[in-house]
N, C-alpha and C positions, 0 to 999 in steps of 0.2 A: 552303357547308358548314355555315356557323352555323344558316340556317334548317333542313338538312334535318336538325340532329341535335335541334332542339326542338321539330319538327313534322313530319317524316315526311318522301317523295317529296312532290315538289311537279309540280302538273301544267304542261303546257306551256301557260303564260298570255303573253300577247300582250304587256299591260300592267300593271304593280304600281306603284302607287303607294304610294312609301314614305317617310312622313314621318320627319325627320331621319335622313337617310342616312349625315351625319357620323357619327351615331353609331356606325353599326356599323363604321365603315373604321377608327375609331379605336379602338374596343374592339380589331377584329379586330387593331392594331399592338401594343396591348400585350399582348396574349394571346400574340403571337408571341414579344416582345421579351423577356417579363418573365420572370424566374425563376418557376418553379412553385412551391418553396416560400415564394417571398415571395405568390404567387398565394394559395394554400391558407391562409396567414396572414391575408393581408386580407378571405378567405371567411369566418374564422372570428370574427373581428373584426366583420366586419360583420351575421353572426346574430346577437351578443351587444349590438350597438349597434340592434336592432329590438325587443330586450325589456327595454328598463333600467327598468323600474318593473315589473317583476312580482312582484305577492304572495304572502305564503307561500298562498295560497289558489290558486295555478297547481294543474293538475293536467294529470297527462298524460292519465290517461285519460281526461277530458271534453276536452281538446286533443285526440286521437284520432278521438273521436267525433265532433265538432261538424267535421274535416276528411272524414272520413271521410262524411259524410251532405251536404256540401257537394258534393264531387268526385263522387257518386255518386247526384247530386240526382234522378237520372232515374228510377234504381231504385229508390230510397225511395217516389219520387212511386207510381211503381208498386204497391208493395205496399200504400201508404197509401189507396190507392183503392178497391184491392178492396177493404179489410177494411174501410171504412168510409163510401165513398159508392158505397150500389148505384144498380144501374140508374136506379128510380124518382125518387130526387133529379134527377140529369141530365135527366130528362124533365121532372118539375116545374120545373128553373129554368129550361130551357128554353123553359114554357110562359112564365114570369116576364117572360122575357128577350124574345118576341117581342110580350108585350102591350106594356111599354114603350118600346120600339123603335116601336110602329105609330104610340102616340103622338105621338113625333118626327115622323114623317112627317105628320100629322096638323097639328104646331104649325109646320112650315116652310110647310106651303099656307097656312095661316093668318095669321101673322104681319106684322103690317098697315106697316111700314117697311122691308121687304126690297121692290124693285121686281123686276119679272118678270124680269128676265136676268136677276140674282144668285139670284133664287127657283129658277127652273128646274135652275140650275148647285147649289146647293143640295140640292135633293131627288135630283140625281142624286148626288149624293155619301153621300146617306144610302143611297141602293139600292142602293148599291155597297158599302158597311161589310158587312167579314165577324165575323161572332160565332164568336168561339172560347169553348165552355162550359167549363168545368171540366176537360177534357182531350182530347186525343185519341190512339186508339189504335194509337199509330205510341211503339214505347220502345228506345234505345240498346241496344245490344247491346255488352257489355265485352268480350267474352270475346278479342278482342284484344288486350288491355293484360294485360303480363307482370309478374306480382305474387311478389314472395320475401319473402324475410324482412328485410332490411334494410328500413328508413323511408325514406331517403331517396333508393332507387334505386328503389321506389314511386313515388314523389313526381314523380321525372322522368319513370317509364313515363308515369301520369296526364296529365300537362302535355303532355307529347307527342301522348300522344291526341286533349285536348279541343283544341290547336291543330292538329293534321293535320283533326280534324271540320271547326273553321272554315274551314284553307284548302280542302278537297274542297269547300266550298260558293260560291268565289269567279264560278266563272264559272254558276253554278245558278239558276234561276229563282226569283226569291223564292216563299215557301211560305206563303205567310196562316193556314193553318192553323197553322203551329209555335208552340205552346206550350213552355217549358220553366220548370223548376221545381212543377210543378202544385202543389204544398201549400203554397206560401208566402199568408200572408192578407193579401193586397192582390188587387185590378182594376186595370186600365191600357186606356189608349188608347192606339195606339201611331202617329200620323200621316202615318212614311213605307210606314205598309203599309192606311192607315186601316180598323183592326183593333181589334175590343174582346176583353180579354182575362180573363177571370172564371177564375180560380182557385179549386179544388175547397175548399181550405185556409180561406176565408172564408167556404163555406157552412157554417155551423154555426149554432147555437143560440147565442144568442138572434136573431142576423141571420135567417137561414134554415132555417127546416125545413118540410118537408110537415105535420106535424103540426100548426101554426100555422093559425088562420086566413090565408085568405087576403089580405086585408085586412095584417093586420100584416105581413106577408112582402114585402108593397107597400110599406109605411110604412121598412120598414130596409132590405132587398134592392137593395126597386126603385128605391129613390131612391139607392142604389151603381150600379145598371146604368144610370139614367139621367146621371147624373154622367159616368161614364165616354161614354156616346153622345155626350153634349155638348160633352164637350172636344173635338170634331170640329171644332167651332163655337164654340169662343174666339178669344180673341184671337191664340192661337199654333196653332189645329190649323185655324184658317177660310186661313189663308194655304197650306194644303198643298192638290189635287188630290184627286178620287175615286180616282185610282191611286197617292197617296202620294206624287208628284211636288210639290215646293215651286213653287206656283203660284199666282199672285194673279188669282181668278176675280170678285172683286168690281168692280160699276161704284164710281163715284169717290161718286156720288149714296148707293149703299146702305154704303158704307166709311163715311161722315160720317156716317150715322145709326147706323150700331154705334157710331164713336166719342164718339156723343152719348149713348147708350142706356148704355155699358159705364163713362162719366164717373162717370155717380149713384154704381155701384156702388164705384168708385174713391175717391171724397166721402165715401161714408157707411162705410165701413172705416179710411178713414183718420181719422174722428172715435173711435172704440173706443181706449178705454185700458187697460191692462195692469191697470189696479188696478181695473176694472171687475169682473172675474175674482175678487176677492175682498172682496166687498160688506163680510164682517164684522170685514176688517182695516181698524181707523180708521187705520193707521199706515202703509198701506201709504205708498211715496215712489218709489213704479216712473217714471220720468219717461219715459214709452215710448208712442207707439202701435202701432195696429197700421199697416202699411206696404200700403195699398189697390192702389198702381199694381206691386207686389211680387206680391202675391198673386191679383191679376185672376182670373186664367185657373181658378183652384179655385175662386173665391169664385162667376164665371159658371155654373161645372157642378155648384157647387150647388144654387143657386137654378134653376138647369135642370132639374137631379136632379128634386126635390123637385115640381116643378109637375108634369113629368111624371109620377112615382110617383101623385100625389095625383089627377092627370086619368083614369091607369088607373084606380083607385081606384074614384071616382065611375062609372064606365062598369059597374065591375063590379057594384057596389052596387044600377046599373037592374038590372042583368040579373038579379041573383041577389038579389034586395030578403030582408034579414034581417027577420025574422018582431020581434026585437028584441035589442039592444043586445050588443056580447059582452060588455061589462064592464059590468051595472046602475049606474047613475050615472053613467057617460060617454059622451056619444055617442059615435059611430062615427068622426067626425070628429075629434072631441077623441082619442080615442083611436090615431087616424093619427097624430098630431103629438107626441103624446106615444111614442108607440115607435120613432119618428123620433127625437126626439131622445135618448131612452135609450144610444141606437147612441154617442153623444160624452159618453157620460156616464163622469167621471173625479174625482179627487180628487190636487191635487197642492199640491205646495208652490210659493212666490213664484221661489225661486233655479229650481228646475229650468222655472217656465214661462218664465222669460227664457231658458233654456237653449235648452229645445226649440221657442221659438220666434224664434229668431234670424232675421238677413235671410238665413242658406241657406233657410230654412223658409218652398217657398211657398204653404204653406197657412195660413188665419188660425186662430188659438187656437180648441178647441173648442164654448166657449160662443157665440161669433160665427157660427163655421158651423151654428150651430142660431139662435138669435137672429136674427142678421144676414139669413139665408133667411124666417123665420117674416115677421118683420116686414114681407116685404113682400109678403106674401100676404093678401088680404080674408078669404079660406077662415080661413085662423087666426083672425083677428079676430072674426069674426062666429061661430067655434065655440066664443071664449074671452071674446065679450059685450067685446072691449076698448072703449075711447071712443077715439075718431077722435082727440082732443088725445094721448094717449098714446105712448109711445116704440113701442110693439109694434101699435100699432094705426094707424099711420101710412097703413097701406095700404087705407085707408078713403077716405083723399085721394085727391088726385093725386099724393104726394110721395113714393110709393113707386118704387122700381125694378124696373125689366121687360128682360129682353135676350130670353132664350125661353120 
C-alpha cells in the first residue's frame, strides 16, 4: 500500500530487491499505531527541523523556482534547446566528438604496454562506447501529473510521478541513449552503460562554439570530450565490460603495467601543495597536499583528455595547414595550451580552496589539472622553449608520465 501511494501501480515483478526492509515494517507499525495528531505534529516538527538556519534572504519565490525547474528538468531542458542550441551546433560537436573519439581508437592500437589480449578487449570497448550529444529527441510528457493550487499536494502528485517513471523502468531494457537533465554544465562517463554523455548546457562560449576556430574548440571542448572517453580507461571505468557489466578484462601482465604507468601520476600529485595555488601569499601555512591516489581516475582523463584533444589537433592542422597564425605572436600550438588552460581559470580565496577541495573532491585543484597535464607533455615544452631542468619542462626527460 505504502509503495503504491508514492509511486503508482506497480507491475507484476518476479523479484525486488529491497534494501532495509525493516524499515518499512516498522514505519508501516507506527503509522498504524500512532495517533494522527501526534503523527501530523512530528511532520511539522520535522520541516521546521530541515531549515534551522535560514536567512532573512530565504525567498519563496526563488524556492519556487529553483523546485519548480528541478522537478520539471525535462521541460526546461526542452525549451532551453530550442531557443538556444540549433541544429548546426549539434552537428558541429558532433563533428568534435567523432574526431576525438577516432583518436582513442587510434592511441589504444598504439600504446606500446597494453599486450594484445587486453589490446583487443580494449578497442572493443571503445567500439562499443555510445555518444550521447547534447540531447535526444525523446521529452517527458507531464500531462499526467494532477496540479491544483495547494504546494504541497503538488509536491506529492510530482514524486509520484518521477517514482512510478522509475519503477515502469524496472524490468526495461536499459536505453544508452537516455539523457536527462540536458542543460546542466557538465559531461559524464557513465560505466555501467559505457556511455559518454555531453550536455547541451556546457556548449557554450568560451568552451564551444562554431564561430571559434577550430583549433580552439579542440583546445577546451575536445580535451572535455576526451577526458570523458577516457575514463573508460582509469582505474575505475577499465574494471567495467564493453557492456557495462563490472568485469575484469585485463591480463595480470597489462594490470601491472597500468599500475606502474598510473603510480607516476599518483607520485607527482601527491608532491603539489595547497600553497602552490598562491604563489603571492608569503604567509600562506595551508599544511595540505594534494591526495594523488584520491584523485587518480580525473587526474588519468586529463592527461588523456588533453593528448587526445592536442593529437586531433595536429592532424587537422596537416589537413587544413593555416596560411598563418590565428593570434600574431603565438603559435598555434601555444595557443592550444593556452585556451586549454583558460577553461580552469579562476580566482579564489585560501579558506574556500581547502573548502572545495576536500577529500569528497576527487578532482585535483585547478591549477594542477592545467599544470600537472601540461607538464608532461613535450608538445608544451618545446611550444613554451622550457629547459628539460625545469618543473614544466620535465617532459623533455624520461620523468614524465604517460598512461594514454
Amino acid at each position: 500500500t505504502f509503495a503504491k501511494n508514492v509511486s503508482g501501480d506497480i507491475k507484476n515483478i518476479e523479484k525486488l530487491n529491497i534494501v532495509g526492509l525493516e524499515y518499512f515494517t516498522n514505519m508501516n507499525k507506527i503509522l498504524i499505531n500512532t495517533d494522527i495528531e501526534i503523527l501530523k505534529s512530528y511532520l511539522i516538527l520535522y520541516f521546521f527541523i530541515q531549515f534551522p538556519f535560514m536567512s532573512n534572504q530565504f525567498s519563496n519565490k526563488n524556492y519556487c523556482l529553483e523546485l519548480t525547474i528541478n522537478e520539471f528538468s525535462d521541460y526546461f531542458s526542452h525549451k532551453f534547446i530550442i531557443e538556444t542550441f540549433p541544429p548546426r551546433d549539434k552537428i558541429f560537436a558532433e563533428e568534435l566528438v567523432d574526431t576525438i573519439y577516432k583518436h582513442m581508437g587510434i592511441r589504444l592500437k598504439d600504446v606500446r604496454w597494453l599486450d594484445e589480449q587486453t589490446r583487443e578487449e580494449a578497442i572493443n570497448k571503445w567500439a562499443y562506447i555510445q555518444k550521447n550529444i547534447a540531447y535526444v529527441n525523446k521529452w517527458l510528457n507531464y500531462s499526467d501529473i494532477k496540479l491544483t493550487n495547494d504546494f504541497f499536494e503538488n509536491f506529492i502528485h510530482i514524486n509520484k510521478f518521477q517514482n512510478s517513471l522509475m519503477i515502469s523502468k524496472i524490468e526495461e531494457t536499459i536505453d544508452r541513449n537516455e539523457m536527462n537533465n540536458d542543460m546542466i554544465l557538465n559531461a559524464a562517463y557513465n560505466p555501467t552503460q559505457n556511455s559518454i554523455n555531453l550536455y547541451s548546457g556546457l556548449m557554450r562560449k568560451p568552451i564551444f562554439s562554431p564561430n571559434l576556430p577550430f583549433i580552439l574548440n579542440l583546445a577546451a571542448y575536445g580535451s572535455v570530450i576526451g577526458h570523458e572517453i577516457t575514463h573508460g580507461f582509469d582505474n575505475n571505468g577499465r574494471m567495467f565490460g564493453k557492456n557495462g557489466s563490472y568485469n575484469n578484462w585485463w591480463t595480470n601482465k597489462s594490470e601491472t603495467e597500468f599500475t606502474e604507468h598510473t603510480q607516476c601520476l599518483v607520485d607527482q600529485y601527491n608532491e603539489y601543495t595547497f600553497c602552490e595555488m598562491f604563489p603571492n601569499d608569503k604567509n600562506c601555512d595551508i599544511k595540505m597536499n594534494v591526495n594523488g591516489e584520491h584523485t587518480l581516475g580525473e587526474n588519468i582523463a586529463d592527461l588523456g583528455g588533453v593528448n587526445l584533444a592536442f593529437n586531433s589537433y595536429k592532424e587537422y592542422e596537416t589537413k587544413y595547414v593555416q596560411k598563418e597564425d590565428i593570434l600574431p605572436g603565438y603559435s598555434n600550438d601555444k595557443l592550444f595550451f593556452i585556451y586549454f588552460a583558460q577553461v580552469w581559470c579562476e580566482k579564489q580565496t585560501i579558506n574556500y580552496a581547502i573548502q572545495s577541495n576536500s577529500f569528497k573532491n576527487e578532482h585535483s585543484p585547478n591549477k594542477f589539472r592545467v599544470n600537472g597535464v601540461v607538464s608532461n607533455m613535450p608538445e608544451f615544452a618545446n611550444a613554451f622553449q622550457c629547459s628539460n631542468t625545469s618543473k614544466m619542462g620535465k617532459s623533455l626527460t624520461n620523468e614524465r608520465c604517460e598512461v594514454w
